[in-house]
C-alpha positions as CSV (number, residue, x, y, z in Angstrom):
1,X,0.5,-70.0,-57.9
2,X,-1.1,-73.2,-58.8
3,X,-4.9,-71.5,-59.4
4,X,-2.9,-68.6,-61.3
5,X,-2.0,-71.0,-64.1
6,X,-5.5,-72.8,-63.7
7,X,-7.5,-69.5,-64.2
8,X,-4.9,-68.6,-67.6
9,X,-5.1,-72.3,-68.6
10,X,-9.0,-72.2,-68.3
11,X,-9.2,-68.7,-70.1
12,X,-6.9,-70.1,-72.8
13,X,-9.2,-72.6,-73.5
14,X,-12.0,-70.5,-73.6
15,X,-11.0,-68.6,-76.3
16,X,-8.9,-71.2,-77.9
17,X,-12.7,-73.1,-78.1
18,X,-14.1,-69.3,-79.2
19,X,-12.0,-69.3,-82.2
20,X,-9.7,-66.6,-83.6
21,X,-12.4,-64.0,-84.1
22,X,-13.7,-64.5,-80.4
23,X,-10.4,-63.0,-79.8
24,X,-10.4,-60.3,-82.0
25,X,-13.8,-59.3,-80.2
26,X,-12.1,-59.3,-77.2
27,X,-9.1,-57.0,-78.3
28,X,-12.1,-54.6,-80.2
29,X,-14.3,-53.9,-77.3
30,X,-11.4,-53.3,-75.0
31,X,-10.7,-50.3,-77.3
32,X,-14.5,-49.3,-76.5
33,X,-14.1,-50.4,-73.1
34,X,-11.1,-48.9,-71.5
35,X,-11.4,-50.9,-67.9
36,X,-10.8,-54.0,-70.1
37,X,-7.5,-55.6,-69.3
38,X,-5.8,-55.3,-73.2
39,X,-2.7,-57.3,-71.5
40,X,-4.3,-59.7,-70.0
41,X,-6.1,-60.3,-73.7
42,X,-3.3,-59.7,-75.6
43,X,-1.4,-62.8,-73.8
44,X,-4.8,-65.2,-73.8
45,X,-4.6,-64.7,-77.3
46,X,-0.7,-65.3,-78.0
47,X,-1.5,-68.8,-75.3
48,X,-3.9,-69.7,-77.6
49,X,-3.2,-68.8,-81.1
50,X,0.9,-68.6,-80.7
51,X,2.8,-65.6,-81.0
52,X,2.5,-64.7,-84.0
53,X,-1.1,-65.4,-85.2
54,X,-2.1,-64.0,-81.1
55,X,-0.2,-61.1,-81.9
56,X,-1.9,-60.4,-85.1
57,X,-5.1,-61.2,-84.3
58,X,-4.3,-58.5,-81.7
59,X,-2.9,-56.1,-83.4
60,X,-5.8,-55.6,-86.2
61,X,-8.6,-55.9,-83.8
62,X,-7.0,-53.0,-81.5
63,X,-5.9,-50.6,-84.2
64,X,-9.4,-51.0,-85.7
65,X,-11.1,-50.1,-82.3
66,X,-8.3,-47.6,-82.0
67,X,-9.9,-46.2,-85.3
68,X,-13.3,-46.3,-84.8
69,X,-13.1,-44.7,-81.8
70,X,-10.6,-41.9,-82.9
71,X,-14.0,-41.5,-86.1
72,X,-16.6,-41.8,-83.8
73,X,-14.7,-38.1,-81.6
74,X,-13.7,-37.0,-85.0
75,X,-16.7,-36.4,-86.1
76,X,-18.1,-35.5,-82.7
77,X,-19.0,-31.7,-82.6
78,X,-17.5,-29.5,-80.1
79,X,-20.7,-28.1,-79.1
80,X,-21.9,-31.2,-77.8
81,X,-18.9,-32.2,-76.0
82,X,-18.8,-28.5,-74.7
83,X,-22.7,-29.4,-73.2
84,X,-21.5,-32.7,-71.5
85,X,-18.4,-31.5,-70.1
86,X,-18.1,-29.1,-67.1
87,X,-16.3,-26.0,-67.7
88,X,-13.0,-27.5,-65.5
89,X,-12.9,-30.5,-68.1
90,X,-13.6,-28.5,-70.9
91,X,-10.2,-26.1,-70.3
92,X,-8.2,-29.3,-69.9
93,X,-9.8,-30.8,-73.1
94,X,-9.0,-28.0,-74.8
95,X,-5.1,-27.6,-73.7
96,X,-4.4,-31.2,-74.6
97,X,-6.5,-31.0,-78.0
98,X,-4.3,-27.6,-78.5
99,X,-1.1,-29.8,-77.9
100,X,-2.5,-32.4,-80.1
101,X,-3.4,-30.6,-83.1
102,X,0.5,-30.1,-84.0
103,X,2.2,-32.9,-82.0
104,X,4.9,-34.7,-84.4
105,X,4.3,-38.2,-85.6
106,X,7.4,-39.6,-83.8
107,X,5.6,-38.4,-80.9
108,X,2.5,-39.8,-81.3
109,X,3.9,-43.4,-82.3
110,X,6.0,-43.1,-78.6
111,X,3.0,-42.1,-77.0
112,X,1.2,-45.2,-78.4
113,X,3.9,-47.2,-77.8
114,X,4.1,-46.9,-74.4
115,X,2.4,-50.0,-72.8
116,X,0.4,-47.8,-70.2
117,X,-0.9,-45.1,-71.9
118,X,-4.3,-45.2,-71.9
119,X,-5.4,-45.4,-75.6
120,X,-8.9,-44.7,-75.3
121,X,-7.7,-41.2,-74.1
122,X,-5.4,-40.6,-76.7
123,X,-7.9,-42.3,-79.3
124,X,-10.8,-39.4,-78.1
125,X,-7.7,-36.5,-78.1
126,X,-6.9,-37.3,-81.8
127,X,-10.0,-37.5,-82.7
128,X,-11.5,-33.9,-81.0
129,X,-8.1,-32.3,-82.1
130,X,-8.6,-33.5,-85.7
131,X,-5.0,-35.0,-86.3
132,X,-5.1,-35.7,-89.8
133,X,-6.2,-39.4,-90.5
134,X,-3.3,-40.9,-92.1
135,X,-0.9,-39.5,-89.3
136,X,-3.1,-41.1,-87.0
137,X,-3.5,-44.5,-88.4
138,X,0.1,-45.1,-89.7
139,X,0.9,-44.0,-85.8
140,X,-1.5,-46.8,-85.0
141,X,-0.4,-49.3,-86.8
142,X,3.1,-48.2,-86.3
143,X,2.9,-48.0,-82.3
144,X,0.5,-50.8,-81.5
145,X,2.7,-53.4,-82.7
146,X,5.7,-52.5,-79.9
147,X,3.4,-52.0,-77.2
148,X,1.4,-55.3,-78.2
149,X,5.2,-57.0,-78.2
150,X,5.0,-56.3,-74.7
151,X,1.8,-56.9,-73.5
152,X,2.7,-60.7,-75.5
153,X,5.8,-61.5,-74.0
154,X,5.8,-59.8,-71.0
155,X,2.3,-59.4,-69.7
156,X,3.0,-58.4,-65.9
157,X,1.3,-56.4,-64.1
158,X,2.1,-53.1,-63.8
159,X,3.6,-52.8,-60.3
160,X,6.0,-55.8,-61.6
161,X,6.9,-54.1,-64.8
162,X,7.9,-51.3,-63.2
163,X,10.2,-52.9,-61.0
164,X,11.2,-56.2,-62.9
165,X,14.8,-54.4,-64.3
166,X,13.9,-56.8,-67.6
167,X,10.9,-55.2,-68.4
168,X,12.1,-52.0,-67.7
169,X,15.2,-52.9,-70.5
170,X,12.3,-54.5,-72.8
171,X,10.0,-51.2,-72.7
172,X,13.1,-49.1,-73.6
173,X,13.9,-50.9,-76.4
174,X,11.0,-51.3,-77.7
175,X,10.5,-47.5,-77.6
176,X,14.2,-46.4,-79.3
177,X,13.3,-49.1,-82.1
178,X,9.3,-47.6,-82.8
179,X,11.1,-44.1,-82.4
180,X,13.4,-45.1,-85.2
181,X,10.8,-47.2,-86.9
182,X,8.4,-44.0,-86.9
183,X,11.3,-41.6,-88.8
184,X,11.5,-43.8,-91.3
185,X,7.8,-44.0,-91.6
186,X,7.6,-40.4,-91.3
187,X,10.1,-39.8,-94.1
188,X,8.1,-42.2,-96.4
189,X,4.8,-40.9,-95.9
190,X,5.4,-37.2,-96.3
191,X,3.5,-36.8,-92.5
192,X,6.3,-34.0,-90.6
């Protein structure tokens, strides 16, 4: 236990002494880099900025990687992912980009949300499936902030979030409150 909170003290440090935009780096290539642990840099950054400035700092750098990624497959044509994709991946693409295409904004800020879901994948879906942009960034900027509540205050693994009854109670709040959070958005921004 006692090299645990040596390795997080040294990390904090080392991007405490990187400054607040070595931590926004961090956040922004994990949204590139989908074997980058996002909680694990999500709670360096709220050690060493404080909650809310580590949260913030967060939150911006993720949902801009979120949305360069989701432009990058938007404008990505289907012939070209059709030529790197075996025929297998391509009918799977295709049934999730068909599910996509009309899935509701509540749903989308859910499946953001949710502090496993991997967002790269859902990044590339919206993108290929062409949901509109403003549904998709509002569902960003909507969803990122519960699931980066978690990642800051909870940060566990995922075996011990799954188990730990409190961050089982934490997860499910979070979700009832960014589904009622997104119907209001919804609502105001004309996206259903």
């Amino acid at each position: 236990m006692e090299y645990v909170e040596l390795f997080v003290d040294f990390c904090t440090r080392f991007i405490s002494d990187g400054g607040l935009l070595f931590g926004f780096f961090l956040i922004l290539l994990e949204s590139f880099l989908p074997v980058l642990p996002l909680g694990v840099f999500v709670a360096l950054n709220v050690n060493a900025f404080g909650g809310f400035l580590g949260l913030f700092i967060s939150w911006l750098a993720t949902c801009l990687g979120c949305f360069l990624s989701y432009i990058f497959f938007y404008f990505l044509s289907d012939k070209f992912l059709h030529r790197i994709l075996s025929s297998k991946t391509v009918k799977k693409v295709d049934k999730a980009i068909n599910k996509f295409q009309h899935i509701s904004f509540s749903n989308l800020v859910l499946i953001i949300a949710l502090p496993f879901t991997p967002a790269f994948l859902i990044n590339i879906v919206c993108g290929i499936a062409r949901v509109s942009r403003k549904k998709f960034v509002i569902a960003i900027l909507t969803g990122k902030i519960f699931m980066l509540v978690f990642w800051g205050y909870v940060g566990k693994s995922l075996i011990e979030s799954m188990t730990d009854i409190n961050s089982i109670i934490i997860v499910s709040l979070l979700l009832v409150v960014a589904y009622f959070v997104s119907k209001i958005v919804s609502k105001k921004a004309n996206l259903e």
